[in-house]
C-alpha positions as CSV (number, residue, x, y, z in Angstrom):
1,X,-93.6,-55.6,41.4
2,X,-91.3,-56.0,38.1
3,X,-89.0,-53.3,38.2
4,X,-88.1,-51.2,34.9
5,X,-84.8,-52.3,34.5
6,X,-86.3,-56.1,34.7
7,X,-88.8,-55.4,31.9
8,X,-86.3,-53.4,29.6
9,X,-84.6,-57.2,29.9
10,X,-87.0,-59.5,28.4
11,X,-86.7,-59.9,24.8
12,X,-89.4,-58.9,22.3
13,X,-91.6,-61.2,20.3
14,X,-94.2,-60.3,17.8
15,X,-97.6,-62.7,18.0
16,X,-96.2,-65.2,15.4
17,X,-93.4,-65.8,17.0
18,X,-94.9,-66.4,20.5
19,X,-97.2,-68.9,18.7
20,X,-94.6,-71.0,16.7
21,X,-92.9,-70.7,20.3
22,X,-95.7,-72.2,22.0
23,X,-96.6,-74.7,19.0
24,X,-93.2,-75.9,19.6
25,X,-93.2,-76.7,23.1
26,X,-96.5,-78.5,22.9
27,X,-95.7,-80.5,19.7
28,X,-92.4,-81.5,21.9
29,X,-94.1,-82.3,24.9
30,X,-96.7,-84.3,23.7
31,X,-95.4,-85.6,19.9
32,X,-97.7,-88.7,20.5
33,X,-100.9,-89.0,22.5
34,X,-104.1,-91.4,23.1
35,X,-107.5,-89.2,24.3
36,X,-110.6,-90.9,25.8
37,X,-113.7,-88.9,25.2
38,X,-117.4,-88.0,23.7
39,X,-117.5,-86.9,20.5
40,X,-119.8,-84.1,20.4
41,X,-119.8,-81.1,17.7
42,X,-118.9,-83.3,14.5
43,X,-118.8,-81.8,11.6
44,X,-117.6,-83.1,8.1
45,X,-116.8,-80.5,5.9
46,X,-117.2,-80.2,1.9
47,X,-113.3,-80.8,1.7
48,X,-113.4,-84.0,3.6
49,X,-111.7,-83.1,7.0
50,X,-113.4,-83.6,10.0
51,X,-114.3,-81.6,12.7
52,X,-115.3,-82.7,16.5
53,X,-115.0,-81.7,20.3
54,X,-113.7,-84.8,23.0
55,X,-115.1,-84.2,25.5
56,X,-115.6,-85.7,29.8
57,X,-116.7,-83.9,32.5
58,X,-114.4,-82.0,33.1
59,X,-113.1,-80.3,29.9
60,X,-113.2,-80.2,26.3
61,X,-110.5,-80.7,23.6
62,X,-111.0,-79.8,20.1
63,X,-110.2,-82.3,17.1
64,X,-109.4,-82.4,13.5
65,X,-108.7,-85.3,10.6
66,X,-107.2,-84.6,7.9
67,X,-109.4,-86.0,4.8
68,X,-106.9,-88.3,3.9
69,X,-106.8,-90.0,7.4
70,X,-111.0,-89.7,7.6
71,X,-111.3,-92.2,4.7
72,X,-108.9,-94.9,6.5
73,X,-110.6,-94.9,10.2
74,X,-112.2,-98.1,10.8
75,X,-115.4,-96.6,12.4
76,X,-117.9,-93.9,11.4
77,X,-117.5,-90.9,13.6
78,X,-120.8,-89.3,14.8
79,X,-121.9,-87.1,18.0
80,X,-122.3,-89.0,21.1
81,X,-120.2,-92.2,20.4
82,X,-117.5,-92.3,22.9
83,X,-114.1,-93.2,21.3
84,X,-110.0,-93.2,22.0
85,X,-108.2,-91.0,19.4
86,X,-104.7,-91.3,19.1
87,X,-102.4,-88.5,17.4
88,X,-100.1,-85.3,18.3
89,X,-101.4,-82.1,19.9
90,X,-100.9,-79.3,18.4
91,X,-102.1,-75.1,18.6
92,X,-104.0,-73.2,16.1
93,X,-102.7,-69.5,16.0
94,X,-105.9,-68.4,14.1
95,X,-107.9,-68.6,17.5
96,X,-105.1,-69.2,20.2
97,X,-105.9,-72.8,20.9
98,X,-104.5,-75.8,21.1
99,X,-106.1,-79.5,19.4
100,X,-105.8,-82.9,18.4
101,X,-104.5,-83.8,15.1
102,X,-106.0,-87.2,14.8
103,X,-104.5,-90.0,12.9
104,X,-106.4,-93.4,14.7
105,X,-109.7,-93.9,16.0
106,X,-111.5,-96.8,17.8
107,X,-114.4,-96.8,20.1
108,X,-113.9,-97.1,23.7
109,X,-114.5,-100.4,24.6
110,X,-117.4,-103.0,23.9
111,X,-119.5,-101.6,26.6
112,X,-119.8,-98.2,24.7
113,X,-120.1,-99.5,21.3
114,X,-123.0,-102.2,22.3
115,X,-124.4,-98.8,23.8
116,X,-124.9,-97.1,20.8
117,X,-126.3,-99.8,19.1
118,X,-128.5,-100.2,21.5
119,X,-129.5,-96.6,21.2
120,X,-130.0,-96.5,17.9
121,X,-132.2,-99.6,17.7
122,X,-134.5,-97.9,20.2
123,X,-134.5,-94.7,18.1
124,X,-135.1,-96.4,14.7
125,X,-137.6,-99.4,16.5
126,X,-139.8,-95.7,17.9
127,X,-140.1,-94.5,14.2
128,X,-142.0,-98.0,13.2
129,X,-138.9,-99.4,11.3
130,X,-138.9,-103.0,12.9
131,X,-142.7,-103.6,12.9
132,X,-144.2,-106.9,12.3
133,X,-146.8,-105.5,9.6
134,X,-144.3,-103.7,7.0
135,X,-142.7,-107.5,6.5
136,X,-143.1,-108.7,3.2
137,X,-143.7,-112.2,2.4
138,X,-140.7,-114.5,0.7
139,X,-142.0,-115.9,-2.8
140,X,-142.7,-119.6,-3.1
141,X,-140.0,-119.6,-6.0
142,X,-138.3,-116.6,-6.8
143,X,-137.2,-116.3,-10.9
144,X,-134.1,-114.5,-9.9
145,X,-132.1,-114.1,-6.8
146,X,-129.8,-111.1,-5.8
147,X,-126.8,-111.6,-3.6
148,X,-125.5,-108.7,-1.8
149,X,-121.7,-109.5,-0.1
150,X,-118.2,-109.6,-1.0
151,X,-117.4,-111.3,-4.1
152,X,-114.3,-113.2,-2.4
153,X,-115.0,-115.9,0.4
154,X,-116.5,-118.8,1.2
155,X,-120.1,-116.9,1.6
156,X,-120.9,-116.3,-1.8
157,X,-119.7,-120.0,-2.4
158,X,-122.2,-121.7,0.3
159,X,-124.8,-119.3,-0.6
160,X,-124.3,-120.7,-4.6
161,X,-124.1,-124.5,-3.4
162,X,-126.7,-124.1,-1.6
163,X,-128.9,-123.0,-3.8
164,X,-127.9,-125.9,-6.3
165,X,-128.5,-128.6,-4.1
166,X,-132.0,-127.3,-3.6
167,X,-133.6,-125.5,-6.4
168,X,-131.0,-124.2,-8.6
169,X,-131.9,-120.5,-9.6
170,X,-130.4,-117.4,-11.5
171,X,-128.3,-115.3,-9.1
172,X,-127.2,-111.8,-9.5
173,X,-124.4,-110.8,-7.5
174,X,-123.9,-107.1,-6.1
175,X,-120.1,-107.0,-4.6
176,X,-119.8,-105.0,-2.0
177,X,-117.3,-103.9,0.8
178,X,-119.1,-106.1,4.1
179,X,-116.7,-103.9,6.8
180,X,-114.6,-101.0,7.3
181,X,-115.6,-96.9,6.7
182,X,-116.9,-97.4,3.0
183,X,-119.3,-100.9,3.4
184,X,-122.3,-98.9,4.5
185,X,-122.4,-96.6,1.7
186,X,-122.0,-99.5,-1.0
187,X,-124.5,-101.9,1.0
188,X,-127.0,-99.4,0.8
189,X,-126.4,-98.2,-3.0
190,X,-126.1,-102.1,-3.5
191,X,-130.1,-102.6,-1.6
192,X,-131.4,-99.4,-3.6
193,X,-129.8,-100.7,-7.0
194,X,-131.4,-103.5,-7.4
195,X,-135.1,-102.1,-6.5
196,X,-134.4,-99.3,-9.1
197,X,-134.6,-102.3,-11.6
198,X,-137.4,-102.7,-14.1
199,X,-139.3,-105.8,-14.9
200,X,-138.9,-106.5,-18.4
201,X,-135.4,-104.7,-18.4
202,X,-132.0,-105.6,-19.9
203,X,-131.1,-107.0,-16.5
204,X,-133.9,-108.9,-14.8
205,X,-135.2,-107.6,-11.1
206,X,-135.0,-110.2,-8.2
207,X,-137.9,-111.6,-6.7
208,X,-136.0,-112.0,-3.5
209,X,-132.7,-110.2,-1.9
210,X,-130.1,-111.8,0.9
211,X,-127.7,-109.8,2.4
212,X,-124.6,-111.8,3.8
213,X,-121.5,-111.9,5.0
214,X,-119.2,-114.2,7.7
215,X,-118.9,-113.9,11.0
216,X,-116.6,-111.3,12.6
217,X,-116.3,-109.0,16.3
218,X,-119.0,-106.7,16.6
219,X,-116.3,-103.6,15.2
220,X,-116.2,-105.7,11.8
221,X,-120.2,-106.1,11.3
222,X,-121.0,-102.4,12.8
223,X,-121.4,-101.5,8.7
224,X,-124.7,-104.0,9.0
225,X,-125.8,-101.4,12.3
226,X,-125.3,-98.7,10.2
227,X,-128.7,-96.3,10.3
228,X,-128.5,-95.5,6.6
229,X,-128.2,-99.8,6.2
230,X,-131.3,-100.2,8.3
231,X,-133.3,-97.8,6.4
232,X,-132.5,-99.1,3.3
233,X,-133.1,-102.3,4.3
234,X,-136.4,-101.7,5.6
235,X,-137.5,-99.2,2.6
236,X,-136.6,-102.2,0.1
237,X,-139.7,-103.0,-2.2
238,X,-138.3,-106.2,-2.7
239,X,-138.4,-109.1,0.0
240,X,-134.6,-109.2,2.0
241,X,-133.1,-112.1,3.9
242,X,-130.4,-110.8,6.5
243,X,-127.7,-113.4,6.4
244,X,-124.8,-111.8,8.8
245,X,-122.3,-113.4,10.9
246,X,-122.9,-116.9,12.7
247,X,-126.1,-117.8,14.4
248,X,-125.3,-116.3,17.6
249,X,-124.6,-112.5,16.1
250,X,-127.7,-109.9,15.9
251,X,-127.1,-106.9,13.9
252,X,-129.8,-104.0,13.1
253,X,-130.4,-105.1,9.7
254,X,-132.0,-108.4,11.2
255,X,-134.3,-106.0,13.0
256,X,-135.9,-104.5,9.4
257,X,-135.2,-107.5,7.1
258,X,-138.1,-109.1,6.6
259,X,-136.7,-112.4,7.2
260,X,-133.6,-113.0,9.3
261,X,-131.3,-116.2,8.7
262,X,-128.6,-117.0,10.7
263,X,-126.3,-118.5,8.3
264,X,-125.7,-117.4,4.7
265,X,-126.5,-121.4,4.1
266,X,-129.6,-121.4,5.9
267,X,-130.9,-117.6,4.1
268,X,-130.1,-119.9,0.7
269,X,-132.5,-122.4,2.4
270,X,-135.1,-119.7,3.1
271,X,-134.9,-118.7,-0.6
272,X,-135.8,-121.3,-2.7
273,X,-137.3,-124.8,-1.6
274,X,-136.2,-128.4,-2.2
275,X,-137.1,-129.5,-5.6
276,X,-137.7,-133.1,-4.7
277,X,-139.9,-132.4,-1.7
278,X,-141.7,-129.8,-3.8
279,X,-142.4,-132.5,-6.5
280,X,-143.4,-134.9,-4.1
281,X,-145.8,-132.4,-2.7
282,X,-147.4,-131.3,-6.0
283,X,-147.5,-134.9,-6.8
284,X,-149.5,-135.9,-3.5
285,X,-151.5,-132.4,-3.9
286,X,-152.5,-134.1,-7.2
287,X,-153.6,-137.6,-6.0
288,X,-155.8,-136.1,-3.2
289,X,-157.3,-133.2,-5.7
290,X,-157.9,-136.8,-8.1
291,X,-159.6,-138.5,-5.0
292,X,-161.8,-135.6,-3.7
293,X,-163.1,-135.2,-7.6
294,X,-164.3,-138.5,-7.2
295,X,-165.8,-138.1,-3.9
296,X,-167.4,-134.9,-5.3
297,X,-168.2,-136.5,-8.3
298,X,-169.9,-139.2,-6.3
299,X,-171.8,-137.3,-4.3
300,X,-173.5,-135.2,-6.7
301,X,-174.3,-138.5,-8.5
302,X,-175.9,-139.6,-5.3
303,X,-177.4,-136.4,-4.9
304,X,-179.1,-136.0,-8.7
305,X,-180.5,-139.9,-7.9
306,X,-182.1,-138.4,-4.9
307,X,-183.5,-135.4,-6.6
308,X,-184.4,-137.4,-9.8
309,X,-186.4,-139.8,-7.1
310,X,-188.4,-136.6,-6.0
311,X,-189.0,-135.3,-9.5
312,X,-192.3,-135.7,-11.0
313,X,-193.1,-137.9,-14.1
314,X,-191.2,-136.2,-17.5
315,X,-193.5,-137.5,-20.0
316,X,-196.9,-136.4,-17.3
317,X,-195.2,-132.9,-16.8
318,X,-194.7,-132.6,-20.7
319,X,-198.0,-133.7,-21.4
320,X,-199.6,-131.2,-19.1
321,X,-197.4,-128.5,-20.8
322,X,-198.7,-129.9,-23.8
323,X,-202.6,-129.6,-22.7
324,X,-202.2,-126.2,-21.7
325,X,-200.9,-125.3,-24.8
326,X,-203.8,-126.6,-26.3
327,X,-206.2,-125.3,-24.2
328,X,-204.3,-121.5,-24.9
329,X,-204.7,-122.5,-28.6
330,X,-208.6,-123.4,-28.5
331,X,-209.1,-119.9,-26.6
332,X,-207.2,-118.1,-29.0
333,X,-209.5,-119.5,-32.1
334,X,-212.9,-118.6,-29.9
335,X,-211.1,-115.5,-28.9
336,X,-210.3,-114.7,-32.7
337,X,-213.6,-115.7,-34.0
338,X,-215.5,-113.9,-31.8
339,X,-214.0,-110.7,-32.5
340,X,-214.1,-111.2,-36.1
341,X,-218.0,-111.8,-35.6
342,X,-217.8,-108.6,-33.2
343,X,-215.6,-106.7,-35.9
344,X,-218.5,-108.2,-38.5
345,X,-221.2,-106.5,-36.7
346,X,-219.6,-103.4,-35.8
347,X,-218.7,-103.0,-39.8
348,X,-222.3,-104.2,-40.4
349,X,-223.7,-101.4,-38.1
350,X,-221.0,-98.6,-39.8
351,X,-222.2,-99.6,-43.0
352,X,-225.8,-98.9,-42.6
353,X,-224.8,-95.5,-41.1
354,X,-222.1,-94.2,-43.4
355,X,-223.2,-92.0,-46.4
356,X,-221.2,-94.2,-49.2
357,X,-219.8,-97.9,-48.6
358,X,-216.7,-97.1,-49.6
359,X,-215.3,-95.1,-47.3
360,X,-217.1,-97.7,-44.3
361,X,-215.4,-100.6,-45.9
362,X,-211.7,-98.8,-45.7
363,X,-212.7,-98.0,-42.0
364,X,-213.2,-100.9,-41.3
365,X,-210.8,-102.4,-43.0
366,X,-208.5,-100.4,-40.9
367,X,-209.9,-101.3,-37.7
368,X,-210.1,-104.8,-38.6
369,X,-206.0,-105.0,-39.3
370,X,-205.4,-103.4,-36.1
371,X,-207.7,-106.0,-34.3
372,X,-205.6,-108.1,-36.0
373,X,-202.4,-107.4,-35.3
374,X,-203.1,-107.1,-31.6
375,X,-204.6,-110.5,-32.1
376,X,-201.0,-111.7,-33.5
377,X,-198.5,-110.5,-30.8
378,X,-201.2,-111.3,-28.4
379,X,-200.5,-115.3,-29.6
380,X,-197.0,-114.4,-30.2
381,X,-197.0,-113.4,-26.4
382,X,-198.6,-116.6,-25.0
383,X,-196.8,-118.9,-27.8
384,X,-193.6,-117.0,-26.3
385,X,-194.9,-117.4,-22.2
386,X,-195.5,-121.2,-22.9
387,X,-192.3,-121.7,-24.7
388,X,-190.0,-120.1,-21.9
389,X,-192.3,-122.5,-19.4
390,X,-191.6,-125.4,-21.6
391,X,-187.9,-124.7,-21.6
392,X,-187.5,-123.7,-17.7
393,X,-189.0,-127.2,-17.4
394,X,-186.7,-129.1,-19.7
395,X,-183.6,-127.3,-18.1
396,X,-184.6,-128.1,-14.6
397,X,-185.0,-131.9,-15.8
398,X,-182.0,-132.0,-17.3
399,X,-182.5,-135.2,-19.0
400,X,-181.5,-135.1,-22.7
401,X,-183.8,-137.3,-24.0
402,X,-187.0,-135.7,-23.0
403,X,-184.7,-132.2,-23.8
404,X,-185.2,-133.5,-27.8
405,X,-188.8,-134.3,-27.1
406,X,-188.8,-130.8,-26.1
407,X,-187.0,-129.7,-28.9
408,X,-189.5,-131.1,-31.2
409,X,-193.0,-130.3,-29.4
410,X,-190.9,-126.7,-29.8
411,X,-190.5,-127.5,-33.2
412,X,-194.3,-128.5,-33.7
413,X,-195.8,-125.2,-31.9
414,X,-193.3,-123.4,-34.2
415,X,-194.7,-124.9,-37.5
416,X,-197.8,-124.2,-36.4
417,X,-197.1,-120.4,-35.3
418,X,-195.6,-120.3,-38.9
419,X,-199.1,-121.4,-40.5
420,X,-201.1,-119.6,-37.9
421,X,-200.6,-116.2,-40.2
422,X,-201.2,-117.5,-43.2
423,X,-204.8,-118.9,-42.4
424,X,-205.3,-115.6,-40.7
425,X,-204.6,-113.7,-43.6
426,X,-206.8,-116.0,-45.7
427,X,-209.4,-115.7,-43.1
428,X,-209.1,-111.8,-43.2
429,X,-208.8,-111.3,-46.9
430,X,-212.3,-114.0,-47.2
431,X,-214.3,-111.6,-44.6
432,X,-212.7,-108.3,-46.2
433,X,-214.0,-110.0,-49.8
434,X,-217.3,-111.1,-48.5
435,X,-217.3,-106.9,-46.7
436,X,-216.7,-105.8,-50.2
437,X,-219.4,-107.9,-51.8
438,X,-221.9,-106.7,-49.6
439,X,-221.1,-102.9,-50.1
440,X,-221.6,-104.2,-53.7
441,X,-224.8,-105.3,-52.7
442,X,-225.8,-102.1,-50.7
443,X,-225.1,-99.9,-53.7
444,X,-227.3,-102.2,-56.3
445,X,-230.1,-101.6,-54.0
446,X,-229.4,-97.4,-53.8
447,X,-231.7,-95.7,-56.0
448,X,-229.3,-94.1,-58.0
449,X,-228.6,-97.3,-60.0
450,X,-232.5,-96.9,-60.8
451,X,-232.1,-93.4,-62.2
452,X,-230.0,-95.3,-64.3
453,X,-232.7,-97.4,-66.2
454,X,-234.1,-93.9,-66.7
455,X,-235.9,-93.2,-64.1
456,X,-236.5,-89.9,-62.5
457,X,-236.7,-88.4,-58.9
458,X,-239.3,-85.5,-58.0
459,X,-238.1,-83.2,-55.0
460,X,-240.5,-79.8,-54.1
461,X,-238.5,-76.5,-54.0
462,X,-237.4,-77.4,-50.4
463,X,-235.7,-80.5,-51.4
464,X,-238.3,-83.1,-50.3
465,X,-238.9,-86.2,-51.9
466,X,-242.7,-86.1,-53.2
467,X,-243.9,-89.6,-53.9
468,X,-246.9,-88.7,-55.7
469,X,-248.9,-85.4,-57.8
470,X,-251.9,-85.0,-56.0
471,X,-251.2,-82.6,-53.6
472,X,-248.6,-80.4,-56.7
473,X,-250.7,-77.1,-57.5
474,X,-250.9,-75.6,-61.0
475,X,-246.9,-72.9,-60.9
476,X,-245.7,-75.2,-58.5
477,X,-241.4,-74.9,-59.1
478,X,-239.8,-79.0,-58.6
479,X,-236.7,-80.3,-59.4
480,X,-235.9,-83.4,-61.5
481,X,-232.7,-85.2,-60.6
482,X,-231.7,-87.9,-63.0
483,X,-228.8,-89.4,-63.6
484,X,-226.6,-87.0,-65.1
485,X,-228.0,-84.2,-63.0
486,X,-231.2,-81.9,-61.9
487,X,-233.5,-79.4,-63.6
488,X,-236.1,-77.2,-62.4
489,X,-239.8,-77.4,-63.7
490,X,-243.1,-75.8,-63.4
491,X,-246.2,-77.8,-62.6
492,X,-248.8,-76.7,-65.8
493,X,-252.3,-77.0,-66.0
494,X,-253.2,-80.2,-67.8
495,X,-253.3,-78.8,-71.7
496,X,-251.9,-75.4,-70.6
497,X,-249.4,-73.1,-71.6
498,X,-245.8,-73.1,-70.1
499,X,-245.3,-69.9,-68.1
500,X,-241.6,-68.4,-67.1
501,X,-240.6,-70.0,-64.4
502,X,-239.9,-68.4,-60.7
503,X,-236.8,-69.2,-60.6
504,X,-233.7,-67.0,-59.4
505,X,-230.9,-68.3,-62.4
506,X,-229.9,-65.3,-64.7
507,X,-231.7,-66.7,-67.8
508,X,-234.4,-68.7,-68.5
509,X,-234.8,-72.4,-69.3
510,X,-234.0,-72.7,-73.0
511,X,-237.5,-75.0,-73.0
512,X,-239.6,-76.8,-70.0
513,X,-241.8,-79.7,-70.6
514,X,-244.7,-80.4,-68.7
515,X,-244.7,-84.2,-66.7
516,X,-248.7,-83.8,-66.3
């Protein structure tokens, strides 16, 4: 138990100065320390500095880096990467704890940083990055070729060497950092820079992409394992070769690219082909495509003997053709005539029952066009059936000189269609003439034409035609019709005395003769 006396003894420190105190001793004790442990809790804030937890099993020690430091450490900090950081402890009066300032990092040991590679390739392999199906096929031979590595080196120069031995091509170069904390970040603006490239533009877009560098430890080629690398990588729109480290060295980016070389030399091989073996190709490609024509051209000789052989006789088939077309033509004329002998009869028949020629001879006229013009396309439909069969004949024959016997049997049937109208017109205009002459004929024979020699017709008051005076009583009303009209009369007594006649107009006859 501390006595009074004892306590009154101790000096008096306010809170600051019992934390400079303690920020003394421990920045004295330990001026210069090297800390195994997970990273866990990182944090980069907007000012740069960073902020983490190390951490083991059986405590935890808080962390900073200062920006300034953060842009020189030769690895990218993230949680669950197990590193060594080396720097001085120090407290933080704010929250009465001590941390680590940090000034170095590296990762503890191959073991743990071959573990998170491996963990990451299983995370990014489960989200489809690696598959087979999203790889893109190289081109043949790519226009332009984009480079993506340091400028300085002997990479650049093999891949440029290369490529001139081969198939020289234009190559656009996109220098980049290929290791330490800021490679990542320009590899991937490098990947997305050239696919953000227009065809057509003021600088051309690659058909093809290789990303290289040399060899190096598995610390110098983690920017190539990088996740924001892989995705980039994989996202590409334009075909990439990974081309990192020697043959024996597997990085992530092999794992998206969509071809992986394992020399810079060999991705320039990948890229372009020889030229020489190319030409020789393209020259024996030619002689073969020149030897199966022939053998094509051969065989469908053979082939056109063998089906000439099974064809029928030309000249037989086109005097078959010819028949039938004759044959159509001889129905046609017996097909016209008789209607025009039907259309005859039937204008024959209308013209005994129609009241006036006239008006018989236009209706038949009209019927007798239409008669004809279904007559016409009717030909022009079988002239047109036997001309298609004609040509489907000559174009399976194939044989050019019966194709100009053809052409002028064509030419024949089409002088003839062209004369066919014209002797159906004159055919039609000599039957509507000889129509016309017998409605002529008719007419001379009506009896009107004999009230014009001055004759006379006697009708009763009915309107019946009396053929004789016999039976006509004394006061009997008639009605003379001559020519230039009719006039009422009253039958007289032979020697008698007109009387007024019965009939119903307003006035009397101005004078009535007797006809007996």
């Amino acid at each position: 138990m501390t006595t009074p006396e004892l306590t009154h003894n101790l000096p008096e420190l306010s809170v600051g100065q019992l934390s400079s105190a303690l920020q003394r001793t421990v920045e004295t004790a330990f001026p210069r320390v090297r800390v195994r442990g997970e990273i866990s809790g990182f944090k980069r804030a907007p000012s740069g500095h960073l902020y983490l937890n190390l951490k083991d099993p059986d405590a935890v020690l808080g962390a900073v880096c200062w920006k300034g430091v953060a842009a020189r450490l030769s690895i990218r900090p993230e949680d669950g990467m197990e590193v060594i950081a080396t720097g001085k402890l120090t407290t933080f009066a704010g929250q009465s704890k001590y941390q680590l300032v940090i000034d170095q990092m590296e990762l503890a040991g191959r073991g743990a940083l071959l573990a998170l590679i491996e963990d990451r390739k299983r995370r990014l392999a489960a989200e489809g990055l690696f598959e087979a199906a999203r790889k893109r096929p190289l081109p043949l031979l790519p226009r332009i070729i984009g480079v993506i590595t340091s400028p300085t080196g002997a990479v650049i120069r093999d891949i440029l060497h290369r490529l001139n031995d081969r198939f020289p091509r234009p190559v656009l170069v996109w220098p980049v950092l290929v290791q330490g904390e800021a490679a990542a970040a320009q590899i991937v603006a490098a990947i997305e820079g050239f696919n953000r490239l227009v065809e057509g533009g003021r600088i051309p877009r690659p058909d093809v992409l290789i990303v290289a560098r040399g060899g190096g430890s598995i610390e110098d080629l983690m920017a190539f394992n990088d996740e924001a690398v892989v995705r980039a990588a994989a996202a590409s729109a334009i075909p990439l070769i990974s081309a990192v480290g020697h043959e024996t060295d597997t990085t992530l980016i092999d794992f998206a690219s969509d071809r992986r070389a394992p020399t810079p030399t060999a991705a320039a091989e990948m890229a372009v082909p020889v030229r020489a073996d190319l030409r020789q190709a393209v020259t024996e490609r030619g002689q073969r495509l020149d030897q199966a024509a022939e053998r094509i051209l051969q065989d469908r000789n053979l082939r056109l003997d063998a089906l000439g052989r099974g064809l029928t006789d030309p000249r037989r088939a086109v005097a078959e053709a010819r028949q039938r077309l004759e044959d159509r033509g001889q129905q046609l004329h017996r097909s016209m005539r008789q209607r025009l002998a039907l259309s005859r009869g039937q204008v024959e028949t209308l013209a005994a029952r129609l009241p006036h020629p006239h008006a018989q001879i236009a209706l038949a006229r009209s019927r007798f066009q239409a008669e004809a013009r279904a007559l016409e396309q009717s030909f022009t439909r079988h002239l047109t059936s036997d001309r298609q069969r004609l040509a489907a004949i000559s174009a399976r024959l194939r044989i050019d000189p019966w194709r100009q016997e053809l052409t002028r049997q064509g030419q024949g049937l089409i002088q003839l269609a062209a004369r066919l109208p014209t002797a159906y017109d004159q055919q039609r205009r000599t039957r509507a003439e000889r129509i016309a002459g017998l409605g002529r004929l008719l007419e001379s024979y009506s009896y009107k034409g004999t009230l014009a020699r001055g004759f006379v017709v006697l009708r009763d008051e009915a309107g019946a035609l009396l053929s004789g005076v016999a039976t006509l009583a004394p006061g009997t009303l008639v009605t003379l019709e001559a020519q230039d009209g009719s006039r009422k009369a009253e039958v007289l007594e032979e020697g008698g005395n007109p009387r007024p006649a019965r009939s119903r107009a307003k006035a009397p006859l101005p004078k009535q003769e007797s006809l007996f």
